[in-house]
N, C-alpha and C positions, 0 to 999 in steps of 0.2 A: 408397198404391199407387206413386206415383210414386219417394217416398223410397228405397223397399224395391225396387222390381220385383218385388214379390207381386202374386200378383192380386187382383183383386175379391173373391170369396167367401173367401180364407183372412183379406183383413182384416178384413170382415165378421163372420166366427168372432171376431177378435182381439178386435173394438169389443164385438159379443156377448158378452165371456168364456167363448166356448165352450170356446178353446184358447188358447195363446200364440201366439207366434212363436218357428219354428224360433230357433238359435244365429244362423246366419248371418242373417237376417231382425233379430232381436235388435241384433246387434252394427251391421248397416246403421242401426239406427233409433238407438243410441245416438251414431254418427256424426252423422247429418243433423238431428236433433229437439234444440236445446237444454233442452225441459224434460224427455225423456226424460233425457236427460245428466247434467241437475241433479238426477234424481230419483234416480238408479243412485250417483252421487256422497256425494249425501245418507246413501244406506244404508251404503257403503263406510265414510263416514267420521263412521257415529252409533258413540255409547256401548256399543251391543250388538255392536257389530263389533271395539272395542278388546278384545286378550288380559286376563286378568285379572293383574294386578301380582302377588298374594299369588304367594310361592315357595309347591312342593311342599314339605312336609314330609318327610326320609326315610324317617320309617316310611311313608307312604302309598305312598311311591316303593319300598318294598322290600317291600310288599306287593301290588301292580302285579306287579313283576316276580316273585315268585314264584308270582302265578296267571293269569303269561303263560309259565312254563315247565310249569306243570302242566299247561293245556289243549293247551299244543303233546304234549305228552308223552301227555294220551289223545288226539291226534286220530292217532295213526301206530299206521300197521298191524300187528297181531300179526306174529311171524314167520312163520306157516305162509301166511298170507294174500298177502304180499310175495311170498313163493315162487313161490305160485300164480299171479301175475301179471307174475311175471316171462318178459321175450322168449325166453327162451335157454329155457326151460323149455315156453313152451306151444306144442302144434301150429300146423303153417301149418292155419289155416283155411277154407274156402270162403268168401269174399263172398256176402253175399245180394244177389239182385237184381241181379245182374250178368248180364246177356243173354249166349249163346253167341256164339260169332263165328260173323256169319252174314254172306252174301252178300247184299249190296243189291240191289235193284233199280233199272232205272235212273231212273225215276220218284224213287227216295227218294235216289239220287246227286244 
C-alpha cells in the first residue's frame, strides 16, 4: 500500500488474484519492488520475447499481401451504400432525446 498509494482492499484483490493492478499501480510497483522489477525484466528479456531470426520467405510475403488487399477490398461498401450515407445526401435529422428549450425554474437555476 505504501509503495503504490492503493488502498487496502484493491491490494488485497491483487494478493488474492482477484484482479491486477491498474497500469499506473503496476508501473509504481515496478519502480519501488526490485523483485517485481527482476521479474518484468526476466520476461522482457527471456527466449519467448526474442523476434524470430528465420526471414520471411517471398512467397509467404506475397501471399500476406494479396489477402490483405482482398479483405480490404470486401470490407468497403457497395456504391449504393456509400451514397446513402453520405452527408451532402442525407436529411438534417431530429436528435432524439433532446429536451425542448424550456424555461428553468428557479429552483433548477
Amino acid at each position: 500500500m505504501h509503495q503504490t498509494d492503493a488502498s487496502e482492499r484493491s491490494v488485497k484483490h491483487w494478493l488474492s488474484a482477484q484482479h491486477g493492478p491498474d497500469t499506473v499501480y503496476f508501473l509504481r510497483l515496478v519502480v519501488s519492488s526490485p523483485i517485481i522489477r527482476a521479474f518484468v525484466l526476466g520476461l522482457i528479456e527471456s527466449p519467448a520475447a526474442r523476434p524470430p531470426s528465420d526471414p520471411v520467405d517471398r512467397f509467404s510475403l506475397a501471399t500476406a499481401r494479396k489477402a490483405y488487399v482482398a479483405g480490404e477490398a470486401a470490407g468497403r461498401k457497395p456504391l449504393a451504400i456509400a451514397q446513402k450515407d453520405d452527408p451532402e445526401r442525407v436529411p438534417k435529422r431530429v436528435p432524439i432525446n433532446v429536451p425542448d428549450q424550456i424555461e428553468l425554474s428557479e429552483r433548477q437555476r
